[in-house]
C-alpha positions in Angstrom: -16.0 28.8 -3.5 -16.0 28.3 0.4 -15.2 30.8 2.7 -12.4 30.5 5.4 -13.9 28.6 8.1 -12.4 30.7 11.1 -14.7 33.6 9.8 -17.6 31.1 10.3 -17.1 30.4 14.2 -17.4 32.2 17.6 -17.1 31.4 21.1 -20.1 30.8 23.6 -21.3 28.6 26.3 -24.2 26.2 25.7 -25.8 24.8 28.7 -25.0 20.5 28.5 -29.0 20.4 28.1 -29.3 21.9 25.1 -26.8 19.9 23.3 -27.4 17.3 21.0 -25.4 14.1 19.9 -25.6 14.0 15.6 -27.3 10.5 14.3 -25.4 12.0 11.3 -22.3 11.6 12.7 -19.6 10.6 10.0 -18.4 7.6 12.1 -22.0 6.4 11.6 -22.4 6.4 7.9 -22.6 3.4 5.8 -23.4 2.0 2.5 -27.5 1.6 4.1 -27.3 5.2 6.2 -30.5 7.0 6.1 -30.1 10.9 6.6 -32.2 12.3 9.9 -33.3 15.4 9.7 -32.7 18.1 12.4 -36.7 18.0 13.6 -36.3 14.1 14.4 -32.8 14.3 15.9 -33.4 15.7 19.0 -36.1 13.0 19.7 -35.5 11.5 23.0 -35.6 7.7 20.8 -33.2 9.2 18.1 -30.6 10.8 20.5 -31.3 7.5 23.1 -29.7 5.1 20.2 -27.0 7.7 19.1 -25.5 7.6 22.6 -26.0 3.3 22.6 -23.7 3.3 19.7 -21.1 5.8 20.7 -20.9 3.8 23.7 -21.0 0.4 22.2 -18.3 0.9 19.2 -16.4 4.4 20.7 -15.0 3.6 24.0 -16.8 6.5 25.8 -16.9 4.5 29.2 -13.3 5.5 29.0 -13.8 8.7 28.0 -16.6 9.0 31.3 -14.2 7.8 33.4 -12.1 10.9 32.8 -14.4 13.1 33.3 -15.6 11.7 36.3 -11.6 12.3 38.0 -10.9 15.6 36.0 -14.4 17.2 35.4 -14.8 18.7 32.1 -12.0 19.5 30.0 -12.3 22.7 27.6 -9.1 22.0 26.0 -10.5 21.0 22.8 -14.1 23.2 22.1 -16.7 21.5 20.6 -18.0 22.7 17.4 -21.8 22.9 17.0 -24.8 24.2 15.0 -27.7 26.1 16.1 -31.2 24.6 15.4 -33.7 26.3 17.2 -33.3 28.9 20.2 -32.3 26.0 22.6 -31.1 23.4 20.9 -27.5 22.7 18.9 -26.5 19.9 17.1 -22.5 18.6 17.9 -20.8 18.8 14.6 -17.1 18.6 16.5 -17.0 16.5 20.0 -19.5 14.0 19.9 -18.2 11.4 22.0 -17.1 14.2 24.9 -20.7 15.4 25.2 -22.5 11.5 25.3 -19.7 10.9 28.0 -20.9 14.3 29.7 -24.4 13.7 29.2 -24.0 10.5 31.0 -22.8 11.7 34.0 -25.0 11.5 37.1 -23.5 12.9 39.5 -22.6 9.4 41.3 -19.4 7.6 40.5 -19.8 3.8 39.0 -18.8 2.9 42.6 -21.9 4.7 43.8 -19.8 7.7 45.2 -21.0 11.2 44.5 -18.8 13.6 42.6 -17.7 16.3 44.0 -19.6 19.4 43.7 -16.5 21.0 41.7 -16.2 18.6 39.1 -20.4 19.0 38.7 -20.0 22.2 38.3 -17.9 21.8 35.3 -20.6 19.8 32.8 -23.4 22.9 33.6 -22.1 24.9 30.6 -20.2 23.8 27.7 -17.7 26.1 26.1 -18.1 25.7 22.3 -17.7 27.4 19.0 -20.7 28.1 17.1 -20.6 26.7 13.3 -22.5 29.7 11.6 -21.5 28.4 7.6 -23.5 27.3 5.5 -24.7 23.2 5.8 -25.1 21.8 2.4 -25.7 18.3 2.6 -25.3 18.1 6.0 -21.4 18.6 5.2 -20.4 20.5 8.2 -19.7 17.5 10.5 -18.1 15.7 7.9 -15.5 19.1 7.4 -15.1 19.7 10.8 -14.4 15.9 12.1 -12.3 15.2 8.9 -10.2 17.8 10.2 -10.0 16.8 13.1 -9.5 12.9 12.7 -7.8 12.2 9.3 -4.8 15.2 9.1 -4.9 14.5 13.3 -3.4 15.2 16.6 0.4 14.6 16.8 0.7 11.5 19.1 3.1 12.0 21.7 5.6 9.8 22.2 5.3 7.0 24.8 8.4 8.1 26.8 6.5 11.7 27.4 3.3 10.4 27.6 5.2 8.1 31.1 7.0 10.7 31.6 4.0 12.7 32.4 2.2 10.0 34.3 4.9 9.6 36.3 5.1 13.6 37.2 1.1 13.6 38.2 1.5 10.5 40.4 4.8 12.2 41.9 3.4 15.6 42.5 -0.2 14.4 43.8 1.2 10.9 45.9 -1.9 9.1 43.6 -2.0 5.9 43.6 -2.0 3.7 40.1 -5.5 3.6 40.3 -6.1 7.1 40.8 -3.4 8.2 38.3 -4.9 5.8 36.0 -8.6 7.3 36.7 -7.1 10.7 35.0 -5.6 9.3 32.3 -8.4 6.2 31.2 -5.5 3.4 32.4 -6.6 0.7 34.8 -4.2 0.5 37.3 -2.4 -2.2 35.9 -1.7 0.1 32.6 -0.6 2.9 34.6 1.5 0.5 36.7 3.2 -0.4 33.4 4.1 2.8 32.1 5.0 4.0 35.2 7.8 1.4 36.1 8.9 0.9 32.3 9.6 4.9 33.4 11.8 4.4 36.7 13.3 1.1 34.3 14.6 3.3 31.5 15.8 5.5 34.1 18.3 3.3 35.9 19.7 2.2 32.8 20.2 5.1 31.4 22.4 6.4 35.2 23.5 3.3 35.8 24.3 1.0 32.9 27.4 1.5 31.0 25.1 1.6 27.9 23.8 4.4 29.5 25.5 7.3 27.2 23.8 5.8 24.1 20.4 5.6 25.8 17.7 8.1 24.1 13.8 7.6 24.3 13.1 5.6 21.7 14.1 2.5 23.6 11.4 3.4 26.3 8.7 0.8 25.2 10.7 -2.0 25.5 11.0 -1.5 29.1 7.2 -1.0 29.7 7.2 -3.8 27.8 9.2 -5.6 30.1 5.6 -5.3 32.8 3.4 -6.6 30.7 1.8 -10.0 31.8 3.8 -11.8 29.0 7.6 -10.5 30.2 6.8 -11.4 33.4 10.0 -14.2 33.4 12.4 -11.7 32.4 11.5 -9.1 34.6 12.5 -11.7 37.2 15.4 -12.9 35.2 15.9 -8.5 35.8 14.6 -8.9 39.5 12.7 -6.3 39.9 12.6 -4.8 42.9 8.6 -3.0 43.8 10.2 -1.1 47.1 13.1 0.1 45.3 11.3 1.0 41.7 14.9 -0.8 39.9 16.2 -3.7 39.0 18.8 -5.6 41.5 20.4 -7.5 38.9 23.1 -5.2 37.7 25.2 -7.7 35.7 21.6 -8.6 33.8 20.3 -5.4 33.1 23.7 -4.6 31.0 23.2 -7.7 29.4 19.7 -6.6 28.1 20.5 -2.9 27.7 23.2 -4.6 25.4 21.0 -6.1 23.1 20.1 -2.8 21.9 23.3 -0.9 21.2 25.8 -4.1 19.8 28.2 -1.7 19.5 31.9 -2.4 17.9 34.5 -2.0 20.3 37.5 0.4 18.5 40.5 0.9 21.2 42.4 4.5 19.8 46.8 4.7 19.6 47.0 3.9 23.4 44.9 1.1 23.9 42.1 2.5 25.8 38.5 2.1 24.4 37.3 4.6 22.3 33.8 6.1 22.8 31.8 5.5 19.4 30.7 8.1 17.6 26.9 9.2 16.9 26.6 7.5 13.7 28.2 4.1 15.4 25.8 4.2 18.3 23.0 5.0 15.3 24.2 2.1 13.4 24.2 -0.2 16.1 20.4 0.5 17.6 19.8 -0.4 13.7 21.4 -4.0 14.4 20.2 -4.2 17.7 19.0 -8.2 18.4 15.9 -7.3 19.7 13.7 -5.1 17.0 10.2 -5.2 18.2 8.3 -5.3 21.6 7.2 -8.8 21.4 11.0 -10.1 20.6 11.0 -9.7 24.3 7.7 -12.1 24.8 10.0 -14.7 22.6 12.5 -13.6 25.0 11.0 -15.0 28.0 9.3 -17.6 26.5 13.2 -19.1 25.9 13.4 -18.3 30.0 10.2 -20.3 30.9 10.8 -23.4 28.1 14.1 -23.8 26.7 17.4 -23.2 28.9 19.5 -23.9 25.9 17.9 -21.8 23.4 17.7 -18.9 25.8 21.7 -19.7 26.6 22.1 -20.0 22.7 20.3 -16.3 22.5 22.8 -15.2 25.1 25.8 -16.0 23.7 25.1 -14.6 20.1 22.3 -16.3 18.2 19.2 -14.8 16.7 16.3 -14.5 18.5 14.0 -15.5 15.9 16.2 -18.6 15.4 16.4 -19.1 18.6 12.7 -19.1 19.6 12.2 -21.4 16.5 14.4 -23.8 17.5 12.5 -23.8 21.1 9.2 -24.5 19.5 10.7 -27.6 17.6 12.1 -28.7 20.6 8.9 -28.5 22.2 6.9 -30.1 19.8 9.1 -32.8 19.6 9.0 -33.2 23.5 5.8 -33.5 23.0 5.4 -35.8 20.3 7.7 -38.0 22.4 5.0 -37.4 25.4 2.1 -38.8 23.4 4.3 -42.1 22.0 4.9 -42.9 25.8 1.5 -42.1 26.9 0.5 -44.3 24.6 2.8 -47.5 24.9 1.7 -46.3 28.7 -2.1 -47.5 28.0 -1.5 -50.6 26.2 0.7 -51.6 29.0 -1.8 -51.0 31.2 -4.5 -52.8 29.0 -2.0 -55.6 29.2 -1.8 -56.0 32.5 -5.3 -55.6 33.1 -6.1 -58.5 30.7 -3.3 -60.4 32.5 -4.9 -59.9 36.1 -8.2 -60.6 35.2 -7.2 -63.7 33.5 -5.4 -64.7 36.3 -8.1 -63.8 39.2 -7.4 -64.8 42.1 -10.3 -68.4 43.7 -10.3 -65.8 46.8 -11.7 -62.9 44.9 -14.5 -65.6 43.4 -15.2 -67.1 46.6 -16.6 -64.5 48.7 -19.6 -62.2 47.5 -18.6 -59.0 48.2 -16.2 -58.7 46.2 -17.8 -61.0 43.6 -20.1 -58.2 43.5 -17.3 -55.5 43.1 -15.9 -57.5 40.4 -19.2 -57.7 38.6 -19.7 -54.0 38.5 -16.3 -53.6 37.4 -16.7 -56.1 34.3 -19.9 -53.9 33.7 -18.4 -51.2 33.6 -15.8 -53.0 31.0 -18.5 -54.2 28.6 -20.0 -50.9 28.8 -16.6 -49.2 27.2 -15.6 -51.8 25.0 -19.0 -51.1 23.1 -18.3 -47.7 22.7 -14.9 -47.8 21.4 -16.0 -51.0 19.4 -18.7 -48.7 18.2 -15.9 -45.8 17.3 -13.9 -48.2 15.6 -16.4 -49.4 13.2 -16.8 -45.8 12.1 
């Protein structure tokens, strides 16, 4: 029976030379996987094509990038296992070490690091994987650990909500926030403003009181490149980091909280209680992040659909009733264009029939009209030819 693994793992620092990716790795195996033993993975060829494919199918680039802003990171250890008196093999943190491995010293811009964050890939804190290897089953324990129970994923709203501190605190730019966290700065744009969004309508809006996090992705939905209609529908305003459009934003805050209105013995509105407000996000029109692409697809192609939406209709109804309309519209486009090129056809024939003595008598434009009717023959043979298919 196995042993605890904590009893099977200690701290120390292996320089970043004397690491070595796994060709074993677990992501790597398939129904053709040939084993490689521990003498032929540290080859310079074997550990070449390990860091090709953890490249090519892992998304280190983004992983380097990191690094490159924030150094190395020790948040995480990586686990290894000795082989020789210089030389482990990564059981635990694969992708981390190929990023750090491939890590000049030069930005992609050409830049040099600075010397602090250089400093940081010299030695690698790790924990040293003493246990027993049968099969090679270390890497599969240690990553399965890892990768299937998991990380907890924080939710969007903190993960903005700490973008938005670190651009704050620093004055970075959305490319340099995005640097730290692997965004481009278009990504760290849009979590950023979906934060300063959800903000205002949570002080300002009087759905404001029922607003909690889990509404926060629609609003960084809301700067993606397929919203961009109702954002201005919203206007946004960059200088300002809010929306100008007061009497709007209610409107779509609304869509999410369609809550009953109950007045109490005097008249005045009463405020609903935790399971109403609960009841209603559970109703809400819009249920899914791209209800809002549907959203401003009704902005950008259907005024009366998107009015219909407004005033109480579904959404999916709604945007299926645009779609109709605009295949329609365009079926009625294609009839016109063409009655459009037989009328044309039609008066061609009728002109050239009717050629004018002037246009025969004089030879340059006899010689225009020749090339022309060249031309003519030319095309009617073809589509004589398609027609006879």
């Amino acid at each position: 029976m196995r042993g605890p693994l904590a009893v099977d793992l200690r701290s120390i620092e292996v320089p970043l030379s004397q690491l070595f990716l796994d060709p074993n790795n677990p992501r790597f195996v398939g129904s053709e996987w040939v084993y490689i033993s521990d003498d032929d993975a540290v080859k310079s060829d074997i550990q070449e094509s390990t860091s090709d494919r953890l490249f090519s199918e892992h998304d280190v680039d983004k992983l380097k990038s990191i690094m490159e802003y924030n150094g190395y990171l020790p948040i995480d250890r990586v686990v290894v296992r000795k082989i020789s008196e210089d030389a482990y093999i990564v059981l635990e943190g694969n992708r981390r070490i190929c990023a750090a491995k491939s890590i000049n010293g030069h930005s992609d811009s050409g830049d040099p690091l600075p010397v602090a964050i250089v400093e940081t890939f010299k030695k690698i804190p790790c924990l040293l994987y003493e246990g027993a290897n049968e099969d090679g089953d270390a890497s599969w324990i240690f990553q399965g650990l890892r990768h299937i129970s998991g990380i907890s994923e924080w939710p969007a709203f903190n993960k903005a909500k700490l973008i938005v501190e670190q651009m704050e605190s620093r004055e970075l730019s959305f490319t340099e926030v995005g640097k730290g966290f692997g965004l481009s700065a278009f990504g760290a744009a849009q979590w950023v403003r979906g934060y300063y969004a959800f903000q205002q309508a949570k002080d300002e809006t009087e759905f404001g009181r029922y607003i909690d996090e889990k509404i926060y992705p629609f609003f960084q939905e809301l700067f993606g490149r397929s919203s961009i209609a109702l954002k201005e529908w919203l206007r946004w305003s960059e200088d300002e980091k809010k929306f100008q459009d007061a009497a709007n934003l209610n409107e779509f805050v609304s869509w999410f909280y369609p809550v009953e209105r109950a007045e109490d013995d005097d008249g005045v509105d009463r405020e609903p209680s935790k399971a109403e407000v609960n009841e209603a996000w559970g109703r809400r029109r819009i249920s899914k992040r791209d209800d809002l692409r549907s959203v401003t697809y009704l902005i950008q192609k259907s005024s009366k659909n998107w009015m219909e939406f407004r005033s109480g209709t579904d959404i999916d109804k709604s945007y299926n009733r645009a779609l109709l309309d605009e295949l329609e519209h365009d079926r009625d486009e294609e009839k016109n264009a063409v009655e459009k090129f037989f009328s044309i056809l039609d008066e061609a024939d009728k002109q050239l029939r009717d050629t004018p003595l002037s246009v025969l008598s004089d030879d340059g434009n006899k010689e225009r009209l020749n090339v022309i009717l060249a031309s003519l023959r030319q095309t009617e043979e073809k589509i004589r030819g398609l027609l006879n298919k």
